[in-house]
C-alpha positions as CSV (number, residue, x, y, z in Angstrom):
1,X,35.4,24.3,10.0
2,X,34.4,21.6,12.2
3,X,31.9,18.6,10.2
4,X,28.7,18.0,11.4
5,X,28.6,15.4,14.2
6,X,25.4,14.3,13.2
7,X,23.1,12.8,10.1
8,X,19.7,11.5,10.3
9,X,18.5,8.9,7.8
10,X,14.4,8.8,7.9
11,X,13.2,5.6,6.0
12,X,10.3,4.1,4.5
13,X,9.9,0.7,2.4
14,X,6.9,-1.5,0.8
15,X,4.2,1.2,1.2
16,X,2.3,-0.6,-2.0
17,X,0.5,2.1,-2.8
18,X,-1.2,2.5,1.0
19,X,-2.2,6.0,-0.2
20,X,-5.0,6.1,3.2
21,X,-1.6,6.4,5.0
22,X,1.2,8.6,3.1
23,X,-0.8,11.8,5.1
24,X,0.4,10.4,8.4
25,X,4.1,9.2,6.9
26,X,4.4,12.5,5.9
27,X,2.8,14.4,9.0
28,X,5.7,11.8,11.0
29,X,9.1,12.9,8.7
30,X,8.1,15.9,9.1
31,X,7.7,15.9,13.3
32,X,10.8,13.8,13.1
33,X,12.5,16.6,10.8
34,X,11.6,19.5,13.1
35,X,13.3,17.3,16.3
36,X,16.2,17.5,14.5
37,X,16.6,21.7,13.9
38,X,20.3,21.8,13.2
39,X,20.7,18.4,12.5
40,X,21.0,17.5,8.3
41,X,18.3,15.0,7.3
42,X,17.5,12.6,5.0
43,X,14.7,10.9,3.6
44,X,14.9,7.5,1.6
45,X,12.4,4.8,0.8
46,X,13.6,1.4,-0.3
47,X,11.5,0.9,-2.6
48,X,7.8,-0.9,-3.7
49,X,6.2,2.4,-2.6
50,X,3.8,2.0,-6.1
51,X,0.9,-1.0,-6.4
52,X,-1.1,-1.3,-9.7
53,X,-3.8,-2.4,-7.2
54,X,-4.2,0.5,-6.0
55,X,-6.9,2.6,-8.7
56,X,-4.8,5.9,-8.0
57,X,-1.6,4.1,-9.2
58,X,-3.6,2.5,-12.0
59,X,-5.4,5.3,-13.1
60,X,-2.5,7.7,-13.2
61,X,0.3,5.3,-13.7
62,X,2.0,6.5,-10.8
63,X,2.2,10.2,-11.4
64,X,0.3,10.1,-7.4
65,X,3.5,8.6,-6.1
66,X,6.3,11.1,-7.6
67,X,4.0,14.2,-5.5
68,X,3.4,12.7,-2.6
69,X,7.6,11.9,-2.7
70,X,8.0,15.5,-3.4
71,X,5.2,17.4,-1.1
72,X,6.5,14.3,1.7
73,X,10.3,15.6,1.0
74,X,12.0,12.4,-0.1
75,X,15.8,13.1,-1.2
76,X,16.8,9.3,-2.7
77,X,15.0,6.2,-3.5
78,X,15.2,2.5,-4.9
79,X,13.3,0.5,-7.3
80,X,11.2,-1.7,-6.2
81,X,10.3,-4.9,-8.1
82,X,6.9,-3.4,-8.0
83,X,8.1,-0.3,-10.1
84,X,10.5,-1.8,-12.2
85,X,8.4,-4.9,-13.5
86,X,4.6,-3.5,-13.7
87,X,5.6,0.2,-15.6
88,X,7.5,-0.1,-19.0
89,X,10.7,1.4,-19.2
90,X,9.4,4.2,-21.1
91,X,7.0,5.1,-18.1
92,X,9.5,5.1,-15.7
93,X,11.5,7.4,-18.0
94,X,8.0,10.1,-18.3
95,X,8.2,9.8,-14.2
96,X,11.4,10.3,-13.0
97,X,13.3,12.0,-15.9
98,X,11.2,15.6,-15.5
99,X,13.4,17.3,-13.5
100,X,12.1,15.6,-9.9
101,X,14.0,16.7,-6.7
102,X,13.8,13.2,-5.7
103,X,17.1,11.2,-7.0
104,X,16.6,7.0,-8.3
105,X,19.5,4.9,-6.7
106,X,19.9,1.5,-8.5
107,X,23.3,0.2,-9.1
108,X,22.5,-3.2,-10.4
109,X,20.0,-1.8,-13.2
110,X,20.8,-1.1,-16.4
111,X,19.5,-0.2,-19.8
112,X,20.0,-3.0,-22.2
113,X,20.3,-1.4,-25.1
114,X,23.3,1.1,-24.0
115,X,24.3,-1.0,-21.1
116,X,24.3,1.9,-19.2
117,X,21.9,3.7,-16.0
118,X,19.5,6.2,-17.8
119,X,20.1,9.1,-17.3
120,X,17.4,9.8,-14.6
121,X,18.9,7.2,-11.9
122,X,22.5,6.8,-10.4
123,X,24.4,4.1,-9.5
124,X,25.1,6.2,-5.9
125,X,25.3,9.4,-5.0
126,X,27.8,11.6,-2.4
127,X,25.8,13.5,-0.1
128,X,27.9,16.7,1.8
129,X,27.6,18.9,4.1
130,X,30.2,21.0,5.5
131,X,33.1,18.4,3.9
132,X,31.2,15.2,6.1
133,X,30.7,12.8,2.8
134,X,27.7,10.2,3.0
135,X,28.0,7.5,0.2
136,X,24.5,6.2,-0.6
137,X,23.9,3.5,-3.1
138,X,21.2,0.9,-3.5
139,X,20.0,-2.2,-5.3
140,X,16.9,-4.0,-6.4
141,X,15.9,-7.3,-6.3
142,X,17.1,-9.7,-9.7
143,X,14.4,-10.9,-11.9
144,X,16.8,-11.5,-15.0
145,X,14.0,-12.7,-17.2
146,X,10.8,-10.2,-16.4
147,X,13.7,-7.2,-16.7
148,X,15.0,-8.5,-20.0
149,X,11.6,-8.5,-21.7
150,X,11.0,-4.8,-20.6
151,X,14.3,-3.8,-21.8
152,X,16.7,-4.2,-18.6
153,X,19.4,-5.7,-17.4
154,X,19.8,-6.4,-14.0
155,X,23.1,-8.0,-12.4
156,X,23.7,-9.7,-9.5
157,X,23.3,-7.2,-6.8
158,X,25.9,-8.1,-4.1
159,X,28.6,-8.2,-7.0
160,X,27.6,-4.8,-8.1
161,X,27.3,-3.2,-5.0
162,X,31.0,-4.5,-3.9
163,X,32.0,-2.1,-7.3
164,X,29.9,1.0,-6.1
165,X,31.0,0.5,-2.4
166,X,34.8,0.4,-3.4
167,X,34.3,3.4,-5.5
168,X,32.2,5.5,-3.1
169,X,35.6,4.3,-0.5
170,X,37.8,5.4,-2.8
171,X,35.8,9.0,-3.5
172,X,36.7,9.4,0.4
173,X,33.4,9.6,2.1
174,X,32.6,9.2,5.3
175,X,29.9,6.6,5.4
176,X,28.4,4.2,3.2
177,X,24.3,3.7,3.3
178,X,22.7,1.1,1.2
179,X,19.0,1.1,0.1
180,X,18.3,-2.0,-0.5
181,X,15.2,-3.4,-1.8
182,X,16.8,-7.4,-1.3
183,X,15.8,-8.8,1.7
184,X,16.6,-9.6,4.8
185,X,18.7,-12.4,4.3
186,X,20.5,-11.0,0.9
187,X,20.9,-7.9,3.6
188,X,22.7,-10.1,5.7
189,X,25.0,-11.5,2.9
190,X,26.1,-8.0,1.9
191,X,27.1,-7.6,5.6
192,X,29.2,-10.7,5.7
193,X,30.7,-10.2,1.7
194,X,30.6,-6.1,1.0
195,X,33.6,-4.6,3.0
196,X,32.7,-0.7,3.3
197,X,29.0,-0.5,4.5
198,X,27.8,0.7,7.5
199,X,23.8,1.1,7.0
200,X,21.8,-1.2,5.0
201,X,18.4,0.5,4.8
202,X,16.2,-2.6,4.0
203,X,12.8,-4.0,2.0
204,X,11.4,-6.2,0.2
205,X,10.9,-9.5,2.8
206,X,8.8,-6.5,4.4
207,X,10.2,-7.6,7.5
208,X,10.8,-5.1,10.8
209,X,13.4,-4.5,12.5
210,X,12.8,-2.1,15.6
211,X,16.2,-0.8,16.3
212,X,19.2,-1.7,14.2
213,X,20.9,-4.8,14.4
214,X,24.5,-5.5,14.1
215,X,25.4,-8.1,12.0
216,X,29.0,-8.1,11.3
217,X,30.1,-4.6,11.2
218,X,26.8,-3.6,9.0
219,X,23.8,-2.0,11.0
220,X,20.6,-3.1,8.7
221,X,17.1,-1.5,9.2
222,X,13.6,-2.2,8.3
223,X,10.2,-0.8,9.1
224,X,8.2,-3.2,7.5
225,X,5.5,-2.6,5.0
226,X,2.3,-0.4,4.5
227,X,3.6,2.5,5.9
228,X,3.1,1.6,9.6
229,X,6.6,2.5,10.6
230,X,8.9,5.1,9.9
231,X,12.3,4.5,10.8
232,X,14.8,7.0,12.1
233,X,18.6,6.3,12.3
234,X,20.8,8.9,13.6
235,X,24.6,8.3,12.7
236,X,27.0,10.1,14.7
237,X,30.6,11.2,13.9
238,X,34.2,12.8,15.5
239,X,33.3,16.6,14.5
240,X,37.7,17.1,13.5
241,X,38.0,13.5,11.7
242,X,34.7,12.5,10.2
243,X,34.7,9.5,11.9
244,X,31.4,7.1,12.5
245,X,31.5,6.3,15.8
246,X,28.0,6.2,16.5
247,X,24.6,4.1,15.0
248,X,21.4,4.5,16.5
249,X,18.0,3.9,15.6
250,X,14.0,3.4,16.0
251,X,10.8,3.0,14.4
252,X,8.0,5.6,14.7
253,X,4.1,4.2,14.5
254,X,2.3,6.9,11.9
255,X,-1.0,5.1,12.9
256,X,-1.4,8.0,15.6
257,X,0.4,10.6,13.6
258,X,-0.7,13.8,12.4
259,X,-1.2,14.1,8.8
260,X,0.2,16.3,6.9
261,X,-2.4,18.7,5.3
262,X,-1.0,19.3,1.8
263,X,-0.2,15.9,1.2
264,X,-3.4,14.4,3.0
265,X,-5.5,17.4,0.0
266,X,-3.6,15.8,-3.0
267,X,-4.4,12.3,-1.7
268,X,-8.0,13.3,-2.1
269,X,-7.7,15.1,-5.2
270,X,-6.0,11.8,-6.8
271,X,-8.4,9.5,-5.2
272,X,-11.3,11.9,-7.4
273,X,-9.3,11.7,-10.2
274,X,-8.8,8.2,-10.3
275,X,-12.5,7.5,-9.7
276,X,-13.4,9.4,-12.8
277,X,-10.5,7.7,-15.0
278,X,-11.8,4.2,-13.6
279,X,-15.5,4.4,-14.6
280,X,-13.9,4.2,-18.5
281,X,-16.6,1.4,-19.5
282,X,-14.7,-1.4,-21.2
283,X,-18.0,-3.5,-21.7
284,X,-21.5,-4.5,-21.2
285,X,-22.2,-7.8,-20.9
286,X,-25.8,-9.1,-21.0
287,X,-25.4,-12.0,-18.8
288,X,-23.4,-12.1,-15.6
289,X,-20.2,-14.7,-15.6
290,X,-20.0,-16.0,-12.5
291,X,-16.8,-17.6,-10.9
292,X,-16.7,-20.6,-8.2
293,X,-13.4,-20.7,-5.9
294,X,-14.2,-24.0,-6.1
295,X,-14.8,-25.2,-8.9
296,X,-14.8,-24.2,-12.8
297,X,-17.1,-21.5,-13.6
298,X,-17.8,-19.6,-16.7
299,X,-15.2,-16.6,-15.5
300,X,-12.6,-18.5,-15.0
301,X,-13.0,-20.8,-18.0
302,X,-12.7,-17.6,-19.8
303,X,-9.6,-16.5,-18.2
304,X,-8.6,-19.6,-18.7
305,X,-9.6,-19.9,-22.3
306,X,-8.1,-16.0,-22.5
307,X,-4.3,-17.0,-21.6
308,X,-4.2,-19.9,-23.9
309,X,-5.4,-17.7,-26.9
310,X,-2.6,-15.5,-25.8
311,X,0.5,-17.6,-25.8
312,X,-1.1,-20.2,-28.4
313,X,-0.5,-23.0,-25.8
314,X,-1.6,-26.2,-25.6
315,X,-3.9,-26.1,-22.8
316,X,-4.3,-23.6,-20.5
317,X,-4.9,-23.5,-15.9
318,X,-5.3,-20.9,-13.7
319,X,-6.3,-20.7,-10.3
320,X,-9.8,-19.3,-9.7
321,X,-8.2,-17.5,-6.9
322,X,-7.2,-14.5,-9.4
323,X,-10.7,-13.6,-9.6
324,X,-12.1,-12.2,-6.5
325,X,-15.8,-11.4,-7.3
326,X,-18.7,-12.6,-10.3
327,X,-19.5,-10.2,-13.0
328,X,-23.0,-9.0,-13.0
329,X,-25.2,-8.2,-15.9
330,X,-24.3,-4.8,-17.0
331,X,-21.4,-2.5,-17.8
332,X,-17.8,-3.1,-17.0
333,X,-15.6,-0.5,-16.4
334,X,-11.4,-0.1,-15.9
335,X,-12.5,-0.3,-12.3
336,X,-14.5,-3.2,-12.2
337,X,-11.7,-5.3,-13.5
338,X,-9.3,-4.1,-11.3
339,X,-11.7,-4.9,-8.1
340,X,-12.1,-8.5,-10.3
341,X,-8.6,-9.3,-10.6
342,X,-6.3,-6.8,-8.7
343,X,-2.8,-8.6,-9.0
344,X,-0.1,-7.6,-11.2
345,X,0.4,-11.4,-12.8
346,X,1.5,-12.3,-16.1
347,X,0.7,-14.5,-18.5
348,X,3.5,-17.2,-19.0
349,X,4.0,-20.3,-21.1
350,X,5.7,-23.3,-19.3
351,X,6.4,-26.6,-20.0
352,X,4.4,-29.9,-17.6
353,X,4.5,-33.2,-17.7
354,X,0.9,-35.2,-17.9
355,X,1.5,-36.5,-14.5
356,X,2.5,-33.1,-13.0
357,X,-0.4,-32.0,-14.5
358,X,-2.7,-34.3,-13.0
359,X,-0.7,-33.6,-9.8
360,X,-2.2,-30.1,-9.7
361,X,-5.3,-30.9,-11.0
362,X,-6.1,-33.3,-7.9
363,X,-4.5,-30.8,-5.4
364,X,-6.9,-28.5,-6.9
365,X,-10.0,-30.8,-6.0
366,X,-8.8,-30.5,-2.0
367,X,-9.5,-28.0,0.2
368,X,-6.9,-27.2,2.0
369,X,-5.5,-26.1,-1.3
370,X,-8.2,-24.2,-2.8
371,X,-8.9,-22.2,0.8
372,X,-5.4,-21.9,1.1
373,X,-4.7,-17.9,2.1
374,X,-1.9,-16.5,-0.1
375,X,0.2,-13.0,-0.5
376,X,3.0,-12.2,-2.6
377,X,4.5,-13.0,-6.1
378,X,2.7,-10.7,-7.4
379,X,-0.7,-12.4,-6.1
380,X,-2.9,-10.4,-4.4
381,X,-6.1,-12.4,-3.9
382,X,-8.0,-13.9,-0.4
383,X,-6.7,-17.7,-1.2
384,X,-5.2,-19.7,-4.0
385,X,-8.9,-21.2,-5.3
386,X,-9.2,-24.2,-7.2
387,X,-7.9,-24.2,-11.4
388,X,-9.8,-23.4,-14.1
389,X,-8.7,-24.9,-17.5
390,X,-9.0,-24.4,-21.1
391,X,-8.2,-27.4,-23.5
392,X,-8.6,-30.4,-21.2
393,X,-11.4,-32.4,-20.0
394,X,-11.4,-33.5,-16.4
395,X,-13.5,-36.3,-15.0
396,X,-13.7,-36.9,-11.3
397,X,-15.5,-38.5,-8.4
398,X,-15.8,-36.9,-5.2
399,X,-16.4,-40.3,-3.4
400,X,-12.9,-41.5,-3.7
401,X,-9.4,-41.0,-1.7
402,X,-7.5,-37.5,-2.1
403,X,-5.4,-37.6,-5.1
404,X,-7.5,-40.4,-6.4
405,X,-10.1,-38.4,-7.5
406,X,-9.5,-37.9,-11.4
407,X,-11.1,-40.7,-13.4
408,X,-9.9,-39.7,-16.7
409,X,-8.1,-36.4,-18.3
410,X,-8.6,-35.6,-22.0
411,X,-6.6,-33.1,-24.1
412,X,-8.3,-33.4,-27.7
413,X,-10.4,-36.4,-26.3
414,X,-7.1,-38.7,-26.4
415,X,-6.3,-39.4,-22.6
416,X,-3.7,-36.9,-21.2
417,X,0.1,-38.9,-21.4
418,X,1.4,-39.1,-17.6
419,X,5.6,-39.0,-19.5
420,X,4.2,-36.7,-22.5
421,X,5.5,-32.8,-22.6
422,X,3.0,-30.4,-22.7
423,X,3.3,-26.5,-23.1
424,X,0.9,-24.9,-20.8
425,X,-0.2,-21.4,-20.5
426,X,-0.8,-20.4,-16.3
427,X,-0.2,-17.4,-14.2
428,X,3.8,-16.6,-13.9
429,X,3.5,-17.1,-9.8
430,X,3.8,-20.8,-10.2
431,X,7.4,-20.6,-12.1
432,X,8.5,-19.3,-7.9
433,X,7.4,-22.0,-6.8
434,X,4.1,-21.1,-4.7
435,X,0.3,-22.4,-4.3
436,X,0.3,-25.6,-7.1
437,X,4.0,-26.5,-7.0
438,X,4.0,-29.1,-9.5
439,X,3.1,-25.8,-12.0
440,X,6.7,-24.5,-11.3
441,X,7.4,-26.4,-14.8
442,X,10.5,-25.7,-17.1
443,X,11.6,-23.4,-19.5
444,X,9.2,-20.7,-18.7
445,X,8.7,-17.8,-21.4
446,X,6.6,-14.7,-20.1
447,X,4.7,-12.4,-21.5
448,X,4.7,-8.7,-20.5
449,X,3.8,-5.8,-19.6
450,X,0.2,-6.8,-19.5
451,X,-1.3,-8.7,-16.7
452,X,-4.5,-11.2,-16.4
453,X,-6.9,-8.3,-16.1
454,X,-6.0,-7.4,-19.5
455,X,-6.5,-10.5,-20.9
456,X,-9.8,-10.2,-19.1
457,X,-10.7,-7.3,-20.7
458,X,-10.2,-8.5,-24.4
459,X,-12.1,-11.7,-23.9
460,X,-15.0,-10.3,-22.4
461,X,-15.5,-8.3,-25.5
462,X,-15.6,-11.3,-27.6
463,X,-19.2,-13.2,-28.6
464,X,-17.3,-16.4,-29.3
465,X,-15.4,-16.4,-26.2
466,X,-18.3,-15.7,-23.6
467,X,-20.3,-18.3,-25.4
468,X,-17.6,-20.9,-24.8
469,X,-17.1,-20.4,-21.3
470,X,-20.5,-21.3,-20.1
471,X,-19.6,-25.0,-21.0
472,X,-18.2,-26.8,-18.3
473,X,-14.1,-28.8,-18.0
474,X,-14.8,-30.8,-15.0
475,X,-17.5,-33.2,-15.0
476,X,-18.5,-34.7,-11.6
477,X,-19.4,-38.1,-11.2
478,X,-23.0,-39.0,-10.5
């Protein structure tokens, strides 16, 4: 019997939870499918397709996702960073280890405890038809440190996916696809250093590639982010030997697609759902806290004021960027604090100088730092905002030269040491190295799963706490 002389790979990456548009992905793989009638297909997402700011994802901690994967007809995915650092390991477990068609590719994760994959995801997968062997693996971007505290350990990804590769080589198949949620420039490396692949199906940088592009002997794809794209790549092969002789590929636009019906019916039904689940009242607050991009304001004292009670740091900054709208008199519910505060950051401990302190604290008094517009690293505000602190006092004047402007800085009303160590509780975006780089800091410890809105939620139901954040940290010169 003669092997097919064709496969078709459909591909999606980075949706982040763009639940407005998984109809029309769906209504597009499934034109694409039907122009392919005796062709074998499959469909594989590279991973981030889940967003806690989304309310459905929130409200049903992404049970949405794994039927809209199903009803769309998804064969394989990859982690994203945004699955495997904002659910628990025991979530993922409750999603994917039910018995779902749809199989979890991830060579480079691993349980810490047993060392091992769970049992609901692979390291890589043969798929056959008719004796034609397609080798598919995949790999997630490394965050040693966030994995560790939820229980997994992540290895370098190029190293392990030279392992899988060899042994997917050595099983005899036919053709090697990656899914790879690394980047474009890690996909790159695995071109140059990973003998065996031919497809690298790509996310993460959320970049786009149109058709696939050759770099080495590795074709790598991309179709962006947000579901605008679906990509198709159609590998062709000798129908006696198995042979790839053939890549081709393109992106599709779903903006004009049709959508599919059942899929577009359970997005609505979710949406309902999740609408219901977010009007859970958390609080009602008799005064509206208000918050100043600009400045300090009593929100984002307490936020401030919230972290540092966490970690049991000595002083606390955050930017006010975090907080995209005032709180009005009245109740609070699980949705109001995820419209108030919509990224998935942590709460981390790090360790500043005085001076780099300062640093910050006078880049924060400029406005090309505080308007600055911002995406990624978890943060998913409008711009980074100015800083909000808890356990300083900062005096400044206006009148003077940029990054003059501090007067005087008081931690327990001693002025602040410029070569002194502090520890300092702050958002975990500023260990990468974005918005306030002097916050990048050293020895960073994290703490997980929750995220700012939680610590939100536990200070706003506190007397003390919304007393204390009415009185002002930066006091303005005459």
């Amino acid at each position: 019997m003669k092997k097919p002389e064709k496969v078709v790979l459909l591909h999606t990456n980075d949706i982040h939870s763009s639940f407005q548009v998984m109809p029309r992905i769906a209504g597009t793989v499934a034109r694409l499918r039907a122009s392919h009638p005796s062709v074998p297909v499959i469909v594989a997402d590279c991973g981030d397709h889940m967003d806690r700011m989304s309310t459905i994802t929130e409200a049903g901690a992404g049970d949405a996702h794994l039927e809209v994967l199903e009803k769309t007809g998804y064969d394989v995915v990859t982690l994203g960073n945004n699955e495997g650092l904002t659910f628990t390991k025991a979530r993922l477990q409750e999603l994917f280890g039910g018995g779902t068609p749809v199989c979890v590719i991830a060579a480079n994760l691993r349980d810490q405890e047993t060392t091992q994959a769970p049992e609901w995801m692979k390291s890589s997968l043969i798929w056959e038809r008719d004796g034609l062997r397609i080798g598919i693996t995949g790999a997630t971007a490394q965050y040693p440190i966030f994995y560790q505290l939820l229980g997994w350990q992540v290895d370098e990804p190029v190293e392990a996916l030279k392992k899988e590769v060899h042994t997917l080589r050595q099983a005899g198949v036919h053709a090697v696809v990656v899914l790879s949620h690394l980047g474009l420039r890690t996909d790159k490396r695995l071109a140059e250093e990973v003998e065996g692949i031919d497809v690298i199906l790509g996310g993460h940088t959320h970049h786009v590639l149109e058709e696939p592009l050759l770099h080495e002997r590795t074709y790598l794809c991309a179709a962006g982010s947000m579901g605008r794209y679906v990509g198709e790549v159609e590998l062709s092969f000798d129908p006696d030997s198995g042979q790839l002789v053939q890549v081709q590929g393109r992106l599709h636009e779903t903006v004009r697609g049709e959508e599919d019906p059942a899929v577009r019916k359970l997005v609505e039904e979710r949406a309902l759902e999740a609408a219901a689940v977010m009007q859970e009242r958390i609080t009602v607050l008799g005064e509206g806290l208000e918050v100043d991009w600009e400045r300090d304001s009593p929100l984002g004292n307490l936020l401030a004021a919230g972290i540092r009670k966490q970690t049991g740091a000595e002083l606390a900054l955050i930017n006010s960027g975090q907080l995209l709208t005032s709180l009005l008199p009245g109740p609070v519910t699980r949705g109001t604090l995820l419209e108030l505060c919509p990224s998935p950051v942590n709460t981390c401990i790090t360790t500043l100088t005085g001076q780099e302190l300062r640093q910050a604290l006078e880049e924060s008094l400029l406005a090309e730092f505080v308007e600055l517009p911002l995406y990624g690293n978890g943060f998913r505000g409008k711009r980074l905002g100015g800083l909000c602190v808890d356990g300083l006092e900062v005096y400044w004047d206006a009148r003077q030269e940029p990054y003059s402007r501090i007067t005087a800085l008081l931690y327990k009303g001693e002025p602040l040491r410029p070569d002194r160590e502090y520890r300092v509780a702050t958002g975990d975006m500023f260990t990468f190295g974005t918005g306030y780089l002097s916050l990048k800091g050293r020895d960073p410890q994290y703490f997980l799963p929750d995220f700012l809105r939680h610590v939100l939620e536990k200070e706003l139901n506190d007397p003390e706490a919304l007393r204390l954040c009415r009185i002002s940290r930066f006091h303005l010169f005459p």
